[in-house]
LUMLUM-581641 format. One record per residue (C-alpha): residue number from 1; residue in three letters; x, y, z. Coordinates in steps of 0.05 Angstrom, whole numbers, plus 5000, padded with zeros to 4 digits. Each point is the difference from the previous one (the first is absolute). Layout:
N
PT, num, residuo, px, py, pz
PT, NUM, Ala, X, Y, Z
...
***
This chain:
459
PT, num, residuo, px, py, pz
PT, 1, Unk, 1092, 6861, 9569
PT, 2, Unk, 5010, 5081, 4993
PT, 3, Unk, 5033, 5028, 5057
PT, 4, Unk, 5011, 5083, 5017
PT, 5, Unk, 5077, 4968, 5014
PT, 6, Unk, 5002, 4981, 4927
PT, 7, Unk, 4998, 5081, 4979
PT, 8, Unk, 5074, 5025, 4983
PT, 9, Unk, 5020, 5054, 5038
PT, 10, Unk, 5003, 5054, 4959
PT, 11, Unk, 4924, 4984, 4991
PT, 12, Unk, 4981, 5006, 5076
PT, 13, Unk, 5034, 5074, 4991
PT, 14, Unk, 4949, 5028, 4950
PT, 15, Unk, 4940, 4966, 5036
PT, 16, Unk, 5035, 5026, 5070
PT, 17, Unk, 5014, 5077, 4961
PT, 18, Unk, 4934, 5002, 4982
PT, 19, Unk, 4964, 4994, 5063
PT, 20, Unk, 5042, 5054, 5037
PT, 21, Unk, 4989, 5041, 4943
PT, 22, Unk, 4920, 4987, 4997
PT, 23, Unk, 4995, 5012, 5070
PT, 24, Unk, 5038, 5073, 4993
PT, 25, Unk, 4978, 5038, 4942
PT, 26, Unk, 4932, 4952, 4969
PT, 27, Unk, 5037, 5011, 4938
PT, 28, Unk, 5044, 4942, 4987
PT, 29, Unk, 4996, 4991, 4926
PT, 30, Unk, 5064, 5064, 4985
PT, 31, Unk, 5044, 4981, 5063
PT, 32, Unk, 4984, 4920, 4997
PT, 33, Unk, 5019, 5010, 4930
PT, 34, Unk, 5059, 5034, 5010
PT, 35, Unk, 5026, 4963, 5054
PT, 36, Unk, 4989, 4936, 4957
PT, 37, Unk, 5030, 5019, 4939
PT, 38, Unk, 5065, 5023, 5038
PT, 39, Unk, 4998, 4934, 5039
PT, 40, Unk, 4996, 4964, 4934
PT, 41, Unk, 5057, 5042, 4967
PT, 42, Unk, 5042, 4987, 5059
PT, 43, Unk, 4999, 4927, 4994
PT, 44, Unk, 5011, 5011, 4928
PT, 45, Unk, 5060, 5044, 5005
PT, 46, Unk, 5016, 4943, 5053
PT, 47, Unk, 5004, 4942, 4942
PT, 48, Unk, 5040, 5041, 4949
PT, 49, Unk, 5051, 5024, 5053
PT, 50, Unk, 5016, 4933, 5027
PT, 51, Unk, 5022, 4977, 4930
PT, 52, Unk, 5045, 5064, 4987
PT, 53, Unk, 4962, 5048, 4972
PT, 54, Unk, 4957, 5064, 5009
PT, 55, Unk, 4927, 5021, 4987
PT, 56, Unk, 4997, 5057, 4950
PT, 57, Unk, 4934, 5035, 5038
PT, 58, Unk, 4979, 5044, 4940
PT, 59, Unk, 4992, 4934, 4951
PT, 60, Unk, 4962, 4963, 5058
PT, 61, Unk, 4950, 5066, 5008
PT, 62, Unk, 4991, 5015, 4924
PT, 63, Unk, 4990, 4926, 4995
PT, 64, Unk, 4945, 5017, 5061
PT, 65, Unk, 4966, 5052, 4974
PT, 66, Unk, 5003, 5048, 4938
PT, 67, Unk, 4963, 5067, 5017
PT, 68, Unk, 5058, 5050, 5029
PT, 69, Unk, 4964, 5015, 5067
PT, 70, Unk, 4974, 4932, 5013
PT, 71, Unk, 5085, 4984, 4995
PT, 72, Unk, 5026, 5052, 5038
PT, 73, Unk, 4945, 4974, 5061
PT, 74, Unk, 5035, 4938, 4992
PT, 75, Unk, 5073, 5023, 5004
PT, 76, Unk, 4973, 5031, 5063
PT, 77, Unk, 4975, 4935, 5023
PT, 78, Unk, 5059, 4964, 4988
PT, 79, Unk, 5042, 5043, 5025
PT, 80, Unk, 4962, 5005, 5066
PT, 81, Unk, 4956, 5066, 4994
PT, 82, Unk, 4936, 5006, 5024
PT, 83, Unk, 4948, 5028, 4949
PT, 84, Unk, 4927, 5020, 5019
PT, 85, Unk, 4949, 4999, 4938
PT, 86, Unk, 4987, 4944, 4954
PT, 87, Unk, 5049, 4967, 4969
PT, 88, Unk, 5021, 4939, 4955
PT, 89, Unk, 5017, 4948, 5054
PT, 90, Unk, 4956, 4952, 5004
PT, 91, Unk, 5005, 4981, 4921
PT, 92, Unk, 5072, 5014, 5004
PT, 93, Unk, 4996, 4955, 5070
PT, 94, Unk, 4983, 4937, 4957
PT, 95, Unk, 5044, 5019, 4943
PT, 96, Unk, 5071, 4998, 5036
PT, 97, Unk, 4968, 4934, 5045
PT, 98, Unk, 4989, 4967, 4933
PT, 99, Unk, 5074, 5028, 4975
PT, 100, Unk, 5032, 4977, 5069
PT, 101, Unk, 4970, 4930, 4993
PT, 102, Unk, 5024, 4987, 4933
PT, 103, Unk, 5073, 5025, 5018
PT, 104, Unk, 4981, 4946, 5059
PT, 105, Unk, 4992, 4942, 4953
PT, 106, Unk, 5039, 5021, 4944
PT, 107, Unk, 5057, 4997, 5054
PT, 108, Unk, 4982, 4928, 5041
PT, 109, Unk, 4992, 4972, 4920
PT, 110, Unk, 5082, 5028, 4996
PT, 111, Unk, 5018, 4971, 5068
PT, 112, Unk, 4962, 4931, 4991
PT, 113, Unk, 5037, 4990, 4920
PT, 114, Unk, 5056, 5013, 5039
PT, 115, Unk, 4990, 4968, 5071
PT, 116, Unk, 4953, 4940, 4989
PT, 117, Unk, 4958, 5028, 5053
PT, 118, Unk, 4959, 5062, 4994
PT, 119, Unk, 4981, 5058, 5062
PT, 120, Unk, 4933, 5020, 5009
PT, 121, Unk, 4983, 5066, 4959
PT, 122, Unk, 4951, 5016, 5058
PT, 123, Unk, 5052, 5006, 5052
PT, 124, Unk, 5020, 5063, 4970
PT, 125, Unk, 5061, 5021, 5068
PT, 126, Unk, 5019, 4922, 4995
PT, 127, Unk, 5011, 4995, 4927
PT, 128, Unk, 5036, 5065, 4998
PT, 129, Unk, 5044, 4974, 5062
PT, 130, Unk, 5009, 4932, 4964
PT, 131, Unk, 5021, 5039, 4936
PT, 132, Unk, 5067, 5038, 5038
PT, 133, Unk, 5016, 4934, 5031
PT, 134, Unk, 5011, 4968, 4924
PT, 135, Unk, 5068, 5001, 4985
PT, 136, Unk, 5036, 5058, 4956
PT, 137, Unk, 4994, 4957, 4940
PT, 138, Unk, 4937, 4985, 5006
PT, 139, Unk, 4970, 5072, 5016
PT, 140, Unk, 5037, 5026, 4944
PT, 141, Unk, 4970, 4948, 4959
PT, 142, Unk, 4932, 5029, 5025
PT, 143, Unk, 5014, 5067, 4990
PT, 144, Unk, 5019, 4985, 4922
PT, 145, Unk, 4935, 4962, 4987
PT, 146, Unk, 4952, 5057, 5023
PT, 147, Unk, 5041, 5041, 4953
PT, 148, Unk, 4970, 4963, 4955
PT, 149, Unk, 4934, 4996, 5015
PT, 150, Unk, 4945, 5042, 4996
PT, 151, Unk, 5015, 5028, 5080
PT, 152, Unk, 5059, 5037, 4963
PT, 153, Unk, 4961, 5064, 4983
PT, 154, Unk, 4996, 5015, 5082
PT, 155, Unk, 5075, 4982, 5009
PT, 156, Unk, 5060, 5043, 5007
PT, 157, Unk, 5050, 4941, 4978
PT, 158, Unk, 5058, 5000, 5059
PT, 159, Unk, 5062, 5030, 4983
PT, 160, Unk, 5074, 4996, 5025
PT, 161, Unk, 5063, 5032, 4998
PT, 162, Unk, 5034, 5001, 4929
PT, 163, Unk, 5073, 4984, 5040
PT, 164, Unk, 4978, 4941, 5025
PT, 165, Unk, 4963, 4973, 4935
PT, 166, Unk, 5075, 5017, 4965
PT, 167, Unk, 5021, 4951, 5067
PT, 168, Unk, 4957, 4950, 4976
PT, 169, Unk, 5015, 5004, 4930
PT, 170, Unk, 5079, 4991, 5016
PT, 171, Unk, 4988, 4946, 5052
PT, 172, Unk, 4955, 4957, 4945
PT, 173, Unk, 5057, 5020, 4945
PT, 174, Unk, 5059, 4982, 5048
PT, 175, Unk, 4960, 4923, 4999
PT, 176, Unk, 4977, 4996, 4930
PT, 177, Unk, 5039, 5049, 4951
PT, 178, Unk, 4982, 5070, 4978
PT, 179, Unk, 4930, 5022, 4963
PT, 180, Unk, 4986, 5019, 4937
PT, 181, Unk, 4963, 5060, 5019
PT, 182, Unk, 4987, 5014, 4926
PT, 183, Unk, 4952, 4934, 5001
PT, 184, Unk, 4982, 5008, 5075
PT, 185, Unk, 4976, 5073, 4999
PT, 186, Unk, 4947, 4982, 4947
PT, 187, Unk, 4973, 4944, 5040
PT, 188, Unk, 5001, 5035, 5065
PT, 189, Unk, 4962, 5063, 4967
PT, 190, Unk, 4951, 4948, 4968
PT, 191, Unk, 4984, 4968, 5066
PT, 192, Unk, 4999, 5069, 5041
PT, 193, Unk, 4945, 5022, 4945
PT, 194, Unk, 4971, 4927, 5020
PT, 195, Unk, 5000, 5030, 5076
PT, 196, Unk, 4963, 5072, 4980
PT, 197, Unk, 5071, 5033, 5002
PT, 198, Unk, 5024, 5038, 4939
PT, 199, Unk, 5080, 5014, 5000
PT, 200, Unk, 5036, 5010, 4936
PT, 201, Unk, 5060, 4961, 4979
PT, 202, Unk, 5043, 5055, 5022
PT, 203, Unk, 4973, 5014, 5066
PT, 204, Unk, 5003, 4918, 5009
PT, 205, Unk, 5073, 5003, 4977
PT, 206, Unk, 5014, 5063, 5058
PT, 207, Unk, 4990, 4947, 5049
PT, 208, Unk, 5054, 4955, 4981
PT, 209, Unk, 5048, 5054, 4992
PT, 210, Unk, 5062, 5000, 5059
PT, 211, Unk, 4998, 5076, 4999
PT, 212, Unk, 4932, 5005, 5008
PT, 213, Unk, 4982, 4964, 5065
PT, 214, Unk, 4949, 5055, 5024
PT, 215, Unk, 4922, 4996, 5010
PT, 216, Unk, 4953, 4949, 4998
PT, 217, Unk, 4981, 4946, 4954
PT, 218, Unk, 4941, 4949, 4991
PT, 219, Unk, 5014, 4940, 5049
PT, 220, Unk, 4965, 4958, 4963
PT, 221, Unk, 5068, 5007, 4946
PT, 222, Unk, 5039, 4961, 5056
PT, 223, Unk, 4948, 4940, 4997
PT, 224, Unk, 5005, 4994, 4929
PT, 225, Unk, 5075, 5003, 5005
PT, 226, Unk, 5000, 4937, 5043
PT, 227, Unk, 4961, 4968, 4950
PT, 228, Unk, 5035, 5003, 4944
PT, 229, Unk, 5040, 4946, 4960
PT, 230, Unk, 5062, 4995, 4961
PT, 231, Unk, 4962, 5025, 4935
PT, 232, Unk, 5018, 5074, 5027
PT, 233, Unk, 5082, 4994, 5007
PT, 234, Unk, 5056, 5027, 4959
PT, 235, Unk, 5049, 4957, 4978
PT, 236, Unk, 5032, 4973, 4931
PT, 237, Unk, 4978, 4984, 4936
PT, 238, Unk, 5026, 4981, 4931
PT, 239, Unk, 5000, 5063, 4961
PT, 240, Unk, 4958, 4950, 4938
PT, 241, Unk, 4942, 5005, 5060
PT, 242, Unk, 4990, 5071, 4983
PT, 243, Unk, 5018, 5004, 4915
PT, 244, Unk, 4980, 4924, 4993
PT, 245, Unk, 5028, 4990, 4928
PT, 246, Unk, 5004, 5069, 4968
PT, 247, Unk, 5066, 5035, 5001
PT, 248, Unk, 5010, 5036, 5063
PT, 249, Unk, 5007, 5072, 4973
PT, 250, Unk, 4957, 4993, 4957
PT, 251, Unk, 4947, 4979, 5041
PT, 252, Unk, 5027, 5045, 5052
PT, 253, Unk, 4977, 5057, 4941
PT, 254, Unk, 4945, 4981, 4989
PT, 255, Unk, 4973, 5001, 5068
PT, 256, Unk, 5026, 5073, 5009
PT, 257, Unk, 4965, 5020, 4940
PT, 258, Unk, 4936, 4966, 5025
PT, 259, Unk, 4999, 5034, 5070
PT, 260, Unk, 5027, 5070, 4977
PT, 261, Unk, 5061, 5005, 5032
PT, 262, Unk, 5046, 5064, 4978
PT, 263, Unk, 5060, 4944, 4999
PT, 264, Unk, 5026, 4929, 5021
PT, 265, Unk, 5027, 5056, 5055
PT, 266, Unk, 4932, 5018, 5030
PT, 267, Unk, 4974, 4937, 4996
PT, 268, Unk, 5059, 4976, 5049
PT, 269, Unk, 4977, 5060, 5045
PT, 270, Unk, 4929, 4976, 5004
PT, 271, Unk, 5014, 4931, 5006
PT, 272, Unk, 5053, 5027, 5065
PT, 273, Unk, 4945, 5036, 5025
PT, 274, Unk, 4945, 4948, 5011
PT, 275, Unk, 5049, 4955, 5025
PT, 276, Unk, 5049, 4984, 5044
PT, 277, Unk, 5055, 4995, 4955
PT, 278, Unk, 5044, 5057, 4995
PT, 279, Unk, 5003, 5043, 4937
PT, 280, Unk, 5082, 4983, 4990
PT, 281, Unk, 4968, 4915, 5000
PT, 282, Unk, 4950, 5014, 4951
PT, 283, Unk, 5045, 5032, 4949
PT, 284, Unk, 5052, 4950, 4994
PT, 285, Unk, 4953, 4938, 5002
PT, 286, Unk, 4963, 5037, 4940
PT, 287, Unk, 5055, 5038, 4966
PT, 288, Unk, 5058, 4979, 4959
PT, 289, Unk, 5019, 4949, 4935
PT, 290, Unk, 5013, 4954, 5057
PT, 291, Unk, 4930, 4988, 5038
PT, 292, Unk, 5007, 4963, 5062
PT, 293, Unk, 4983, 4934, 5004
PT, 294, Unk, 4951, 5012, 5057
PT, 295, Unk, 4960, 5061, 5024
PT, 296, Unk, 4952, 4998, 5058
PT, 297, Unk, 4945, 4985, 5007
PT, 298, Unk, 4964, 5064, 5010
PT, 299, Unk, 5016, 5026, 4940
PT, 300, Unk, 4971, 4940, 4963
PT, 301, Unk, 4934, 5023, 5052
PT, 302, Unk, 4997, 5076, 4990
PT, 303, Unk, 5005, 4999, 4920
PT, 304, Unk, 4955, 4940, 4988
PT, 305, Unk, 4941, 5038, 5039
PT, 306, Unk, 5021, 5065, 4960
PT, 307, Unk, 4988, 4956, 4933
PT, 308, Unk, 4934, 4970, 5025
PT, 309, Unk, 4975, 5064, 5019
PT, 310, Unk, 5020, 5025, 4938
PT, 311, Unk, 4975, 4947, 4950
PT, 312, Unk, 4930, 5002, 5044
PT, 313, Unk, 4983, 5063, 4990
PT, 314, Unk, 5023, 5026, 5071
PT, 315, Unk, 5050, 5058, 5021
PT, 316, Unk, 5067, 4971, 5035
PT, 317, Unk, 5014, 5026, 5064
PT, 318, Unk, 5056, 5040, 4967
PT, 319, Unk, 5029, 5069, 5019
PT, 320, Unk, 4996, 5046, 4945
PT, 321, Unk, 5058, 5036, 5009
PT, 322, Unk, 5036, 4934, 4970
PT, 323, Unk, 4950, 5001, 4938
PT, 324, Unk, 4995, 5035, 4936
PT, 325, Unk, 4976, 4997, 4933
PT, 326, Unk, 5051, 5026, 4941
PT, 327, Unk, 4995, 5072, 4979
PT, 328, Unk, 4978, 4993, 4933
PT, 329, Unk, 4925, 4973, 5029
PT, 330, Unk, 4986, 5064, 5029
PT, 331, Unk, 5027, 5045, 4948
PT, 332, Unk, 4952, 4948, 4956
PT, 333, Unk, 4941, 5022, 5042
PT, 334, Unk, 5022, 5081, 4993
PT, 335, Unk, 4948, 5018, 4933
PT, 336, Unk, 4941, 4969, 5038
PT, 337, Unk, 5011, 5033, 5069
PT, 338, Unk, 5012, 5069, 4967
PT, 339, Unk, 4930, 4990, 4967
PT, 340, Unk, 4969, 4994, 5063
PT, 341, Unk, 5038, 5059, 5035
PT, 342, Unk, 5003, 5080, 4977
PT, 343, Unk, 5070, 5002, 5022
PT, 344, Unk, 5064, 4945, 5013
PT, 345, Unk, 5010, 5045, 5075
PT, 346, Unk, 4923, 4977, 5009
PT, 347, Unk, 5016, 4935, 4981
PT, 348, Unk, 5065, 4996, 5037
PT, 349, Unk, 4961, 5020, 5066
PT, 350, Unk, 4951, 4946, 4995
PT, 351, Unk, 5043, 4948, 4992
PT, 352, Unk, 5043, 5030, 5062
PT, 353, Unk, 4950, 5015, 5048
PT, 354, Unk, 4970, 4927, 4980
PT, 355, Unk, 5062, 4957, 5010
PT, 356, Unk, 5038, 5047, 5052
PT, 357, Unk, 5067, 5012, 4947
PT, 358, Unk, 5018, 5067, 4987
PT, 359, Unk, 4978, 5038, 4932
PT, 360, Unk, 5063, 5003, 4979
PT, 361, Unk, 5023, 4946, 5014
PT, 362, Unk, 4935, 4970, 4959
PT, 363, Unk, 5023, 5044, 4948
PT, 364, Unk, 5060, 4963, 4986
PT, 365, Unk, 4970, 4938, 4993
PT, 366, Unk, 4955, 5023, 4940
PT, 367, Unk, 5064, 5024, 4962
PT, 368, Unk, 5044, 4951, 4964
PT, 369, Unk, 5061, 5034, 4993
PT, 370, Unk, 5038, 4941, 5029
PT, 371, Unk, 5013, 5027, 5063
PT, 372, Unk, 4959, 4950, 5040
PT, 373, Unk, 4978, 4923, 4988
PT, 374, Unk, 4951, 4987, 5047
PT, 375, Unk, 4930, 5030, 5025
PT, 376, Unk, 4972, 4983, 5062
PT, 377, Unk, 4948, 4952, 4998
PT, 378, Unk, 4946, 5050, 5041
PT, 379, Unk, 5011, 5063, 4941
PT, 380, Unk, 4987, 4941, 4943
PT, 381, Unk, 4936, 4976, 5032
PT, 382, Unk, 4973, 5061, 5010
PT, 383, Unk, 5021, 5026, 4942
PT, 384, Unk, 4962, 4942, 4948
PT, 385, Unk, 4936, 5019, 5052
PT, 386, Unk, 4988, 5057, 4978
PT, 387, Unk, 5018, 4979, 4928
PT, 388, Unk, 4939, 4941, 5014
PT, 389, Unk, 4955, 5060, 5025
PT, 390, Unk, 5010, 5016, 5058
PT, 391, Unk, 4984, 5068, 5024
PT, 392, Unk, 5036, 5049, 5051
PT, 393, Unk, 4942, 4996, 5053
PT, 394, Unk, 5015, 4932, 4997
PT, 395, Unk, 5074, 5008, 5016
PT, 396, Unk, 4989, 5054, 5050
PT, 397, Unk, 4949, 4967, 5052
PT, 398, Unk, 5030, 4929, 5019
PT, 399, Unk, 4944, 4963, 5011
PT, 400, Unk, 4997, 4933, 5047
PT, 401, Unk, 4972, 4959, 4932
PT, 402, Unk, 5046, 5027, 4953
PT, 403, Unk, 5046, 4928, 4999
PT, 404, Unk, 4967, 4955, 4963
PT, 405, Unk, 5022, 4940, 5039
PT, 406, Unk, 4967, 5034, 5062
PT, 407, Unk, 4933, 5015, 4950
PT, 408, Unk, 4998, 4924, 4995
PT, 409, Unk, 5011, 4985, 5076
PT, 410, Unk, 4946, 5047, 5019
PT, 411, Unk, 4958, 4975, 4955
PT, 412, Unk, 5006, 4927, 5019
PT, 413, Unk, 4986, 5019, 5073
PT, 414, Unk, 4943, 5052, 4995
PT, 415, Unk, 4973, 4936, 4952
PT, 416, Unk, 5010, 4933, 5064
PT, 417, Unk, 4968, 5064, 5046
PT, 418, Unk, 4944, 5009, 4968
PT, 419, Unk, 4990, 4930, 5002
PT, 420, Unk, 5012, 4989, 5072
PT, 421, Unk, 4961, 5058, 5015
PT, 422, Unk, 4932, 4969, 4962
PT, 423, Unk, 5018, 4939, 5040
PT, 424, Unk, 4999, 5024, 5060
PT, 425, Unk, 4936, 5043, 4989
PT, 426, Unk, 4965, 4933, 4969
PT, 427, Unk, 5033, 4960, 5061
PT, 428, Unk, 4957, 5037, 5051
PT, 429, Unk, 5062, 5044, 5008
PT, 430, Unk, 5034, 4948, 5043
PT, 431, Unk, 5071, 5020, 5036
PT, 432, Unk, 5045, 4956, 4958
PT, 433, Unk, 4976, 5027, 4932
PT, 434, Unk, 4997, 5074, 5028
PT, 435, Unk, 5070, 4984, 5025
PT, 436, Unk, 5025, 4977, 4935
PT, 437, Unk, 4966, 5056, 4966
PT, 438, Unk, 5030, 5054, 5051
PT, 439, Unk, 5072, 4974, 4983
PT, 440, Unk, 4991, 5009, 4923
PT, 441, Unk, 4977, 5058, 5009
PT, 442, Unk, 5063, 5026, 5033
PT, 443, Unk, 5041, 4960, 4954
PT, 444, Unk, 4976, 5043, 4944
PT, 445, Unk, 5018, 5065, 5037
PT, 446, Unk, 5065, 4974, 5015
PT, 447, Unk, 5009, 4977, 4924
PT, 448, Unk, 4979, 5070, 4974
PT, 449, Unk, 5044, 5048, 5045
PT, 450, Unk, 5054, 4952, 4995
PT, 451, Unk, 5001, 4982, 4934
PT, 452, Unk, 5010, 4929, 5007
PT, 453, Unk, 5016, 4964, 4935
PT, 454, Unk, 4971, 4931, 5014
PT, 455, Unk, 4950, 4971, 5048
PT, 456, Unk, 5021, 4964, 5062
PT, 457, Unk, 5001, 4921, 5011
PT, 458, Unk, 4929, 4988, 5030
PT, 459, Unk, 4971, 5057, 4992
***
């Protein structure tokens, strides 16, 4: 049988707000609102707190409400202003209830996976209390799952100290033997983009570095550290692992050749420079009539992903500066870019004001008088774009679309939002489909201004 006793708490506040409010103004539909949607975003702020993490407040709001001033009444409401006038609350009310109770059961559905016994969602303080009195592990294991659900848009992921991830990283390497970074960077930047975070390989790699134990990083890297297995330590292989059956420097050649490298030289750089391994170990595991009998591991890692990018159609993650086409194909490309150009100075500016190198230093790589071998990779590229067309405009105003990788990425997700957005208009516009819509949406902003080159797991 119903009982007033069986109404949760938080409940009996908006019923018990809205009488004193009836009673002192006869208006209670603005300041009930208000007072209800700020009770609501409390308890939500409430669930995502006691698993680590913060509420971004401008995500929940446009989430809330679109028109500028209806938002800005609400970041007054939230942040505990009082407005007089109309305003957007009591939609906006049932909006963050309906977001707050499916944080509620998204999170008992975590706990009782986990637990074997599941809190009520209802009991919005108890479930939040019952959430800080789960063990470290097990919060943290929390706090990396609503990463990766559809909550994630609202979140500001929790971040720590990058000294004490570099603890962590030497405490797990004193048990278990050293990373290869140059196969765990990829894998953690994959499964950050998995999370809504977007860090280069290079910024990953900052974090690993001894000399660079400053800022913050994503916390979340420290879970996935703990979770990995022995597929992502260095160690020693036969040097056949990496040639198989083809002479060594011959295949060793070939593979230069294939990703562009100036010489066997640069390629040892690049290799040092993803890695762990030291430059001076690189050079004399790869260098030599006499090869060593085994090389590690890594550098089996970091040129096999090179070749697979490279035979798929994909750029390695390669620093330029290491890479170079010969001379003689840009001097091969000099009668068709002086076509397209009144003068070689106007020619020479383009191509330096495009790729950042110096006129005349671009110059010299257009003359084959012997003096140099190599171009960099950027002046060639550019260079056989403008013999395929391409005009100056083009060159001049760097556009967000202008990689074609990140053409196809936007593409793919302006193509599964559309679709989620017909859904969810067809649905009734239901939560969960505007939800999933909403986080598309910002998945293809984030794709465009950061020029993301493929689309995320689960996305």
């Amino acid at each position: 049988m119903w009982h007033p006793c069986c109404i949760p708490l938080w409940r009996l506040r908006f019923v018990f707000i809205f009488i004193l409010t009836l009673g002192r103004d006869g208006d209670p539909e603005v300041s009930v609102g208000s007072q209800a949607i700020a009770e609501e975003y409390g308890a939500y702020v409430d669930l995502v707190t006691a698993v680590g993490h913060a509420v971004d407040m401008a995500a929940v709001v446009d989430f809330l409400a679109e028109d500028d001033e209806e938002q800005q009444a609400l970041l007054d409401a939230l942040d505990g202003n009082e407005r007089s006038g109309p305003g957007p609350f009591s939609d906006a009310a049932q909006r963050m209830h309906d977001l707050r109770e499916r944080l509620a059961r998204d999170l008992c559905d975590m706990v009782a996976q986990a637990e074997g016994d599941a809190p009520d969602p209802d009991a919005n303080g108890d479930l939040a209390k019952c959430l800080r009195a789960l063990s470290g592990a097990r919060r943290e294991d929390l706090a990396d799952k609503l990463l990766l659900n559809g909550q994630r848009q609202f979140i500001r992921p929790a971040q720590m100290d990058v000294g004490d991830l570099q603890a962590l990283l030497r405490e797990l390497e004193n048990d278990e033997g050293p990373f290869a970074l140059v196969k765990l960077v990829p894998y953690l930047r994959e499964e950050l983009a998995r999370r809504g975070m977007s860090l280069d390989e290079a910024e990953i790699r900052e974090f690993f570095k001894p000399d660079g134990a400053v800022g913050q990083a994503p916390r979340c890297i420290a879970w996935l550290l703990r979770g990995l297995n022995g597929e992502f330590r260095t160690g020693l292989i036969p040097l056949e692992d990496l040639v198989g059956d083809v002479d060594a420097d011959r295949w060793l050649e070939e593979a230069r050749e294939r990703l562009l490298f100036r010489s066997h030289s640069a390629m040892h750089k690049a290799i040092a420079q993803v890695t762990s391994l030291k430059y001076d170990c690189v050079h004399k595991a790869l260098s030599g009539e006499q090869k060593a009998r085994r090389v590690q591991a890594e550098i089996k890692y970091c040129l096999d992903k090179w070749l697979e990018d490279a035979d798929e159609g994909r750029e390695p993650d390669i620093d330029d500066q290491y890479r170079g086409v010969p001379v003689e194909q840009t001097c091969a490309l000099l009668s068709e870019l002086e076509s397209r150009f009144p003068t070689k100075e106007e020619m020479y500016r383009v191509l330096s004001k495009r790729t950042g190198v110096k006129a005349g230093s671009v110059r010299r790589y257009f003359q084959s008088q012997g003096q140099l071998k190599y171009a960099p990779l950027a002046v060639y590229r550019c260079a056989l774009g403008l013999c395929n067309g391409e005009g100056e405009a083009h060159l001049m105003h760097d556009s967000y679309l202008d990689n074609e990788r990140t053409r196809r990425v936007a593409v793919q997700l302006a193509q599964k939002a559309k679709v989620a957005l017909r859904e969810w208009r067809e649905s009734g516009e239901t939560p969960e489909l505007e939800l999933e819509f909403r986080e598309l949406r910002r998945e293809l902003i984030a794709a465009i201004k950061e020029r993301w080159r493929e689309v995320p797991a689960l996305v």
